[in-house]
BATILUM-743690 format. One record per residue: residue number from 1; residue in three letters; x, y, z of N, C-alpha, C in turn. Coordinates in pm, whole numbers, plus 50000, padded with zeros to 5 digits. Each point is the difference from the previous one (the first is absolute). Layout:
! residues N
NODE  nr rest   n_u   n_v   n_w  ca_u  ca_v  ca_w   c_u   c_v   c_w
NODE NUM  ALA     X     Y     Z     X     Y     Z     X     Y     Z
...
This chain:
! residues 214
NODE  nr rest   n_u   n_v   n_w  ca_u  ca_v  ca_w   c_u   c_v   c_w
NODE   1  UNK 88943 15486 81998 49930 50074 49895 50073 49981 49867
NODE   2  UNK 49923 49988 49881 50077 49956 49887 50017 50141 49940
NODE   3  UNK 50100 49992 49914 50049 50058 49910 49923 50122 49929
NODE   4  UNK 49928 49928 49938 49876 50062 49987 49887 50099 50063
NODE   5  UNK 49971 49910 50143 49935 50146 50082 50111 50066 50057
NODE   6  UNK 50122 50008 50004 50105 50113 50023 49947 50103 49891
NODE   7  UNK 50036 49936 49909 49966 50117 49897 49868 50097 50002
NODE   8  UNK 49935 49917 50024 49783 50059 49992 50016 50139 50105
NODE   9  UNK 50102 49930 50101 49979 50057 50123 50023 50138 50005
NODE  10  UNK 50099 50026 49930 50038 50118 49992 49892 50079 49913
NODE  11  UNK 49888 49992 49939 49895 50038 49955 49913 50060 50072
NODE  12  UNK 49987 49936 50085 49889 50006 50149 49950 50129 50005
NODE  13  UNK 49846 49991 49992 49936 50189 49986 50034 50009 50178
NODE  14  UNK 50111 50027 50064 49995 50058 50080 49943 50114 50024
NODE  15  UNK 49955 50041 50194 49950 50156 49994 50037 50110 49965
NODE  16  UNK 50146 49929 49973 50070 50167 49971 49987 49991 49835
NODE  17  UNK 50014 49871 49934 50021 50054 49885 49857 50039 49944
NODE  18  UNK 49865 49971 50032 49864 49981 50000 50032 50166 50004
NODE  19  UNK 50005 50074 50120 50034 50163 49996 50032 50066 49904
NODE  20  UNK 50112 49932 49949 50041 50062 49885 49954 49997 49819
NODE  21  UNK 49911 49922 50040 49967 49937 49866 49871 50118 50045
NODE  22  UNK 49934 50000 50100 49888 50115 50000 50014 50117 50000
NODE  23  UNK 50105 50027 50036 50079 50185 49995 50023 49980 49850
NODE  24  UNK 50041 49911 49927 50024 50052 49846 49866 49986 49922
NODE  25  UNK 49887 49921 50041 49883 50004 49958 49939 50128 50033
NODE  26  UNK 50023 50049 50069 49900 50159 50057 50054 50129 49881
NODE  27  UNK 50162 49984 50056 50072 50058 49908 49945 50068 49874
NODE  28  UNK 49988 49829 49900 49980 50039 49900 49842 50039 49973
NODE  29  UNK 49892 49916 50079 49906 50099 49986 50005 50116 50046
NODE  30  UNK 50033 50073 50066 50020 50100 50027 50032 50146 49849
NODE  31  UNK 50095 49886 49924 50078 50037 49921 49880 50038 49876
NODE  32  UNK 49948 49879 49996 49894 49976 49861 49843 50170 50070
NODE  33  UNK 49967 49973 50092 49912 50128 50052 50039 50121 49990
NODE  34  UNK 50159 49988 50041 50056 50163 49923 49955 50037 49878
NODE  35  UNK 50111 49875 49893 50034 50071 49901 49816 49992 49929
NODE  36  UNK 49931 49928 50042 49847 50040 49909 49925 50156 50079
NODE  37  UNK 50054 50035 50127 49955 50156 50032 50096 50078 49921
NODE  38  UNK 50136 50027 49969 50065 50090 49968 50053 49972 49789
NODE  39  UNK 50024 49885 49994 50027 49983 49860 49902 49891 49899
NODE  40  UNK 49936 49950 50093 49945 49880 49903 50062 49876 50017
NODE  41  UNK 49898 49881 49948 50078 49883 49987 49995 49954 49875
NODE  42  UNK 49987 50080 49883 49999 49955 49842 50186 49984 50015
NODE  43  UNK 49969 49902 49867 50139 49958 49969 50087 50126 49952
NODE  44  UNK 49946 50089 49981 50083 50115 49980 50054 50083 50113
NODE  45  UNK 49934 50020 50073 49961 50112 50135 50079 49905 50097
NODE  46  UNK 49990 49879 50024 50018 49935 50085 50175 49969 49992
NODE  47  UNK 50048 50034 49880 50127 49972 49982 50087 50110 50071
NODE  48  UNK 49912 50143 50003 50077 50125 50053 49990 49969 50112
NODE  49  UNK 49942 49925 50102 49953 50000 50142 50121 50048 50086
NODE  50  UNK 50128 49892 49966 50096 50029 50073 50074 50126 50006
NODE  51  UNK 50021 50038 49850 49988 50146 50005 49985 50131 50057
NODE  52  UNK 49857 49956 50017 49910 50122 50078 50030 49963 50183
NODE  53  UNK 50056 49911 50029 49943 49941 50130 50058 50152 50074
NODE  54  UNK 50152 50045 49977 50045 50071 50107 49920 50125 50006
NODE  55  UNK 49937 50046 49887 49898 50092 50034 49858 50009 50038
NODE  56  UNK 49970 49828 50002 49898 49975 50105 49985 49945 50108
NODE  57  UNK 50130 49979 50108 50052 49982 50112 50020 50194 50024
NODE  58  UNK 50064 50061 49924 50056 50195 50048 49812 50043 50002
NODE  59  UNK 49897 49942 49888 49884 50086 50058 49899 49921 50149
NODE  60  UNK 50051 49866 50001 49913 49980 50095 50032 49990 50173
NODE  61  UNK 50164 50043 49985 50101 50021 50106 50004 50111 50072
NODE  62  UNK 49998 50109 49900 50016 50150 50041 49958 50085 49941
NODE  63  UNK 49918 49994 49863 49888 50074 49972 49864 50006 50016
NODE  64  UNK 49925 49826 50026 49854 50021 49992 50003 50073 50165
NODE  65  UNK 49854 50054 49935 49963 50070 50188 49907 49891 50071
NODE  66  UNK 49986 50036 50124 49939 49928 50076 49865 50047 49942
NODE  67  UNK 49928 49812 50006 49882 50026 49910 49945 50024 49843
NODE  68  UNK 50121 49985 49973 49959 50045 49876 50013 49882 49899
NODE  69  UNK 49940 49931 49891 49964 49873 49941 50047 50020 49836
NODE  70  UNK 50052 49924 49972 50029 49972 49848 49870 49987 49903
NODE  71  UNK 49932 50059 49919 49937 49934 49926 50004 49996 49843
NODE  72  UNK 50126 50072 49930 50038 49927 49876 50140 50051 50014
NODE  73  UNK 50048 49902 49906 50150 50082 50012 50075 49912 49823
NODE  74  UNK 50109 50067 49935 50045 49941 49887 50153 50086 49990
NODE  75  UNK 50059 49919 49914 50185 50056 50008 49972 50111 49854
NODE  76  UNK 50057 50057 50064 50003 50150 49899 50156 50018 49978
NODE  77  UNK 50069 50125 49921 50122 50088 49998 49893 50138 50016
NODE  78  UNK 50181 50060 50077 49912 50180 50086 50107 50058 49890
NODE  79  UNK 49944 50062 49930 50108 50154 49939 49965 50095 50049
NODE  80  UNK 50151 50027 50094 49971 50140 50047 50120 50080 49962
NODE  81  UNK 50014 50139 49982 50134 49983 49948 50055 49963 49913
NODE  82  UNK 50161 49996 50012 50083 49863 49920 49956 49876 50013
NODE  83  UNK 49936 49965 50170 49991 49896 50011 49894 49861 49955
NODE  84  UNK 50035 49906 49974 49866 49917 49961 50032 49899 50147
NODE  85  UNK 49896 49949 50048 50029 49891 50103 49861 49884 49994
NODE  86  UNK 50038 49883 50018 49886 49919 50007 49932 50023 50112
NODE  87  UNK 49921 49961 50053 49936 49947 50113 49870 49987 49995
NODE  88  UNK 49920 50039 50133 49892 49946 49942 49857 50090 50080
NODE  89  UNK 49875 50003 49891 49954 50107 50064 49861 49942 50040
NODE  90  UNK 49965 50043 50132 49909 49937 50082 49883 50057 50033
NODE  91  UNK 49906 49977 49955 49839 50062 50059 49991 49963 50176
NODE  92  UNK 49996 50053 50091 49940 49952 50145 49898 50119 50042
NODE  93  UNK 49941 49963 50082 49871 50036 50031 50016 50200 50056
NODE  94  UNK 50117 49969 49977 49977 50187 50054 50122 50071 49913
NODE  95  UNK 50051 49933 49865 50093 50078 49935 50059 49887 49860
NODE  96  UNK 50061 50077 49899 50078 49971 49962 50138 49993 50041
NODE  97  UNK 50068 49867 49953 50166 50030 50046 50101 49881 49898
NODE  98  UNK 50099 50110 49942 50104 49951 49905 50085 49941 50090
NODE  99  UNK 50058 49909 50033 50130 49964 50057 50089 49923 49939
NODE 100  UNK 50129 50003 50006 50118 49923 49934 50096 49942 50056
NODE 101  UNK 50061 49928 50018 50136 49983 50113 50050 49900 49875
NODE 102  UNK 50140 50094 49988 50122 49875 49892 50113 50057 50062
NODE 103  UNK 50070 49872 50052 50138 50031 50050 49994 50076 50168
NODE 104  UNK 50043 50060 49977 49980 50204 50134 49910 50022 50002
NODE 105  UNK 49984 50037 49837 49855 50110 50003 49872 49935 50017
NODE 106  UNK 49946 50126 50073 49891 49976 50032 49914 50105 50015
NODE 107  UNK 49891 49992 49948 49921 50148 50018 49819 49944 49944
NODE 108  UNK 49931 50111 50113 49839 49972 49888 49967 50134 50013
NODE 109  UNK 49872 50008 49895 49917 50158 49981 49858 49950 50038
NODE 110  UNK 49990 50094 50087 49826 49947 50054 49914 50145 49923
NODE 111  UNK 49863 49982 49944 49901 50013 49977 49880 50026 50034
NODE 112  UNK 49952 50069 50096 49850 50001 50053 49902 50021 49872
NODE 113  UNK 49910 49903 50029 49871 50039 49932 49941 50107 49997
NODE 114  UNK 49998 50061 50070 49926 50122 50042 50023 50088 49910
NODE 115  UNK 50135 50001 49949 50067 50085 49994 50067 49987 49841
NODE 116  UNK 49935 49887 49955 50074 49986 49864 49817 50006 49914
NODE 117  UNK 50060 50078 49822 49912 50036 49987 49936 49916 49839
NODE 118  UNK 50112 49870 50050 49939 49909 49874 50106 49938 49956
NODE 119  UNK 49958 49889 49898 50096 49879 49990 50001 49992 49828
NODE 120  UNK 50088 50017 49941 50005 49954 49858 50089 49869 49943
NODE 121  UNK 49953 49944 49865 50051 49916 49929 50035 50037 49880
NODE 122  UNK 50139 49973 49966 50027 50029 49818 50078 49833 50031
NODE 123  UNK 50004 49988 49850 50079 49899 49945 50142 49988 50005
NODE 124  UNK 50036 49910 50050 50156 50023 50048 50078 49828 49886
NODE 125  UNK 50014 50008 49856 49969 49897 49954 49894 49858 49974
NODE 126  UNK 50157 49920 49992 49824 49865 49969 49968 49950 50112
NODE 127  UNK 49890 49992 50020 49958 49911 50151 50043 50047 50141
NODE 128  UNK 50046 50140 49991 50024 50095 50097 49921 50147 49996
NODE 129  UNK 49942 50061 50147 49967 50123 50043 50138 50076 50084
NODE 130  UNK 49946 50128 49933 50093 50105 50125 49877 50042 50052
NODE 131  UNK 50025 50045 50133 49879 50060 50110 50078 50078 50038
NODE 132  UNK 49923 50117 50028 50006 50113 50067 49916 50067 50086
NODE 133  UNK 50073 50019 50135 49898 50083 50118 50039 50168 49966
NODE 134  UNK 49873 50079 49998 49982 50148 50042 49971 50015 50110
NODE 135  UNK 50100 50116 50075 49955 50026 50118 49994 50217 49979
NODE 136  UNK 50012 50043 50082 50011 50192 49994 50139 49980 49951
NODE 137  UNK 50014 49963 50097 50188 50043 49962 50100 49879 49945
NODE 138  UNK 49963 49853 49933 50099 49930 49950 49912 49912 49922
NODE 139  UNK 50104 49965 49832 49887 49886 49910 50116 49935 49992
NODE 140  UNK 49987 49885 50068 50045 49886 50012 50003 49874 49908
NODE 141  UNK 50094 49953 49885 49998 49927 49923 50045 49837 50013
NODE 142  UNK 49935 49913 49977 50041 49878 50031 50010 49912 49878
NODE 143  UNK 50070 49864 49952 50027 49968 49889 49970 49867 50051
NODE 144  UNK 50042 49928 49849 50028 49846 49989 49895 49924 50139
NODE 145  UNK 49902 50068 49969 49905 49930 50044 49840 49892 49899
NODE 146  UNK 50049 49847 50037 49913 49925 49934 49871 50087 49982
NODE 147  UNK 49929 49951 49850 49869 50018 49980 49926 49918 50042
NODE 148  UNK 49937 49957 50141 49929 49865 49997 49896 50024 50090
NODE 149  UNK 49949 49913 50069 49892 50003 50101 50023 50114 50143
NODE 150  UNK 50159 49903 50013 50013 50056 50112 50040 50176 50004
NODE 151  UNK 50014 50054 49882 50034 50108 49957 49825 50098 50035
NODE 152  UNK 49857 49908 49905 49930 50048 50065 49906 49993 50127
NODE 153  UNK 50031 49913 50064 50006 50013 50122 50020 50093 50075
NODE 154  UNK 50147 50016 49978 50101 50118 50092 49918 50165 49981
NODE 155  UNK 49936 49976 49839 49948 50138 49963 49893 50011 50066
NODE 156  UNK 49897 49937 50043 49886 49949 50080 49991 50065 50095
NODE 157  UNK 50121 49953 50101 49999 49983 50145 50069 50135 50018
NODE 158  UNK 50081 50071 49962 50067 50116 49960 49846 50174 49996
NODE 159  UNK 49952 49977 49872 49905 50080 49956 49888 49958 50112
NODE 160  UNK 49952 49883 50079 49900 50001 50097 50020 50094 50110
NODE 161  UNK 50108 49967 50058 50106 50023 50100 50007 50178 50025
NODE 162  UNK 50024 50009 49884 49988 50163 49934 49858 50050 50020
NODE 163  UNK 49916 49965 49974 49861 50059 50018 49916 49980 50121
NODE 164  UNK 50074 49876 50099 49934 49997 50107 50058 50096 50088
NODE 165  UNK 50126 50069 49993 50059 50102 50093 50001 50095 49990
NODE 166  UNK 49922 50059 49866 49946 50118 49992 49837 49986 50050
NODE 167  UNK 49959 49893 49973 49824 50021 50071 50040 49951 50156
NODE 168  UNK 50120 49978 50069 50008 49944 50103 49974 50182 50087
NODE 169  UNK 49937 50059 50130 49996 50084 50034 50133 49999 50109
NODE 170  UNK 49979 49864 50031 50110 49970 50146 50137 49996 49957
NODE 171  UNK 50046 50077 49867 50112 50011 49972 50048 50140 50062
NODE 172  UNK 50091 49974 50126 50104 50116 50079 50045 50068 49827
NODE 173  UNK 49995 50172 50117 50061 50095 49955 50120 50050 50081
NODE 174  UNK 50099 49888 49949 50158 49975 50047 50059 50105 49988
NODE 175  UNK 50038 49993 49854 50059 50147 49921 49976 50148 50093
NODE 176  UNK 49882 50023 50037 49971 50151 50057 50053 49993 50166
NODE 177  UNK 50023 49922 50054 49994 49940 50121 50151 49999 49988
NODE 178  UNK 50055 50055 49964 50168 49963 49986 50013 50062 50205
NODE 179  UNK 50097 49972 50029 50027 50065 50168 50077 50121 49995
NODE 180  UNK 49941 50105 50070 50077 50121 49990 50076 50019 50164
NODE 181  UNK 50048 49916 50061 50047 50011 50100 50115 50014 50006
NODE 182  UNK 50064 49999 50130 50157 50068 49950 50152 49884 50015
NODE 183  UNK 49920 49915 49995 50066 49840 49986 50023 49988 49837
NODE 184  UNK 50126 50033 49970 50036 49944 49862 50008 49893 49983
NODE 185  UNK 50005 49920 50046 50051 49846 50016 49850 49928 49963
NODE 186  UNK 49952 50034 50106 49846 49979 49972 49931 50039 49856
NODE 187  UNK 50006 50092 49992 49922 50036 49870 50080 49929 49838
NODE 188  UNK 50150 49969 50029 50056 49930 49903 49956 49856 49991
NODE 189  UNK 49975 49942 50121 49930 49874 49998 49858 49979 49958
NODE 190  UNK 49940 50102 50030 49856 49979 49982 49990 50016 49810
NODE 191  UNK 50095 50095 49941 49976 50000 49891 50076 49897 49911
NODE 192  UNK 50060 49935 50078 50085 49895 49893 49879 49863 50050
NODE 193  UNK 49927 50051 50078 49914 49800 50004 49886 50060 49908
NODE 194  UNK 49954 50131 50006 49916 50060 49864 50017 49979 49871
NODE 195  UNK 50182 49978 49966 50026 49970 49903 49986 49839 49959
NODE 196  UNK 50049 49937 50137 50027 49886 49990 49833 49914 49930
NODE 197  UNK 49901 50035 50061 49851 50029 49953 49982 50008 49882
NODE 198  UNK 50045 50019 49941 49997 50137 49878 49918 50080 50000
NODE 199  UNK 49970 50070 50124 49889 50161 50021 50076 50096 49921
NODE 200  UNK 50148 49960 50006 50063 50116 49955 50137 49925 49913
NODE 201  UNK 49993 50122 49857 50076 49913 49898 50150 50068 50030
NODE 202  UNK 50094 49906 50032 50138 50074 49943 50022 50119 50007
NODE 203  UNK 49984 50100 49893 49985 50127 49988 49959 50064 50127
NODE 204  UNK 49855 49964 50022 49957 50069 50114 50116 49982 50158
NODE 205  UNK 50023 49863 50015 50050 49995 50132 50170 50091 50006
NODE 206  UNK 49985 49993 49866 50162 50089 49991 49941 50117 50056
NODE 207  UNK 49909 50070 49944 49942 50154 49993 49951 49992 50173
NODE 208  UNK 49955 49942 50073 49972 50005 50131 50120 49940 50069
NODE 209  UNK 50104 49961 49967 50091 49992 50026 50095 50111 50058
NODE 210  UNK 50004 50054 49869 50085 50127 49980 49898 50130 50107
NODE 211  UNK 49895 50016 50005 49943 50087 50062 49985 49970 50167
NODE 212  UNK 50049 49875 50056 50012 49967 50151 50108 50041 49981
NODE 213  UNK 50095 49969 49968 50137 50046 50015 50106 50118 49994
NODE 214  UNK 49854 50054 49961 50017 50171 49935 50089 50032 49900
């Protein structure tokens, strides 16, 4: 063998390397279908992708519920508090949900439709909205969010979402249904997956919290 096909040889689409060349092809589509569900693929949006990824691996790992579907989502900041945090806030078919993961932290605020009582826009500078959810008990402020399509979109699918679960009849009456049995354990679980839902905001699961526990 000459010189030459020594060299070629070592080229050779072997099966294994053929494998690998298709595990990094999936990969990255994989990659490109994310970031156009959660951030976009504009040259702007598409630059945060990596960014956002660890908080869209923390919502689709151990926050989405079974069944439940993405249908808009865009990177926001949460002021709550002192705190400001990026992440990113997601329309799916049975809730709103903020989530963030940088570094440790990690945390999201879920939203029921049901239960929130409207969505506003002010001007948050140039070529930016702040949005805000009303619910009974929390107004929720979000920032440094693009003015663009996908902005009304998100408002779309959000405000629909909202009006189909109040004309929905087959929406459970969770909340009243709390368990009065004499299993604390039980009734702490049932109200933290209520929360987890967002049937019940924060506030509340503290307040049914505190009253199982006497």
């Amino acid at each position: 063998m000459s010189f030459f096909k020594k060299i070629m040889g070592t080229f050779e689409n072997t099966p294994e390397r053929q494998a690998v060349i298709d595990a990094k092809e999936r990969t990255k589509q994989e990659d490109i279908q994310q970031r156009e569900k959660y951030v976009g693929t504009s040259l702007y949006r598409g630059m945060k992708y990596t960014f956002y990824k660890p908080a869209i691996d923390y919502f689709e790992n151990t926050v989405q519920l079974a069944n439940e579907i993405v249908l808009s989502s865009l990177p926001a900041e949460y002021d709550f508090g002192n705190l400001e945090k990026k992440g990113l806030l997601i329309a799916t078919n049975m809730r709103v949900v903020f989530v963030t993961k940088i570094g440790n932290l990690q945390l999201y605020t879920p939203f029921n439709y049901k239960y929130m009582e409207g969505v506003l826009l002010a001007s948050d500078g140039i070529a930016q909205k702040e949005l805000t959810i009303l619910t009974p008990a929390l107004r929720a402020t979000f920032d440094d969010i693009l003015n663009d399509d996908r902005l009304n979109k998100f408002i779309d699918v959000v405000q629909k979402q909202m009006q189909d679960s109040k004309d929905n009849p087959r929406m459970t009456n969770d909340k009243k249904k709390l368990s009065t049995s004499a299993d604390p354990y039980s009734d702490l679980e049932k109200i933290a997956n209520l929360r987890d839902k967002g049937i019940l905001t924060e506030e509340e699961f503290l307040e049914e919290k505190k009253k199982i526990l006497g």
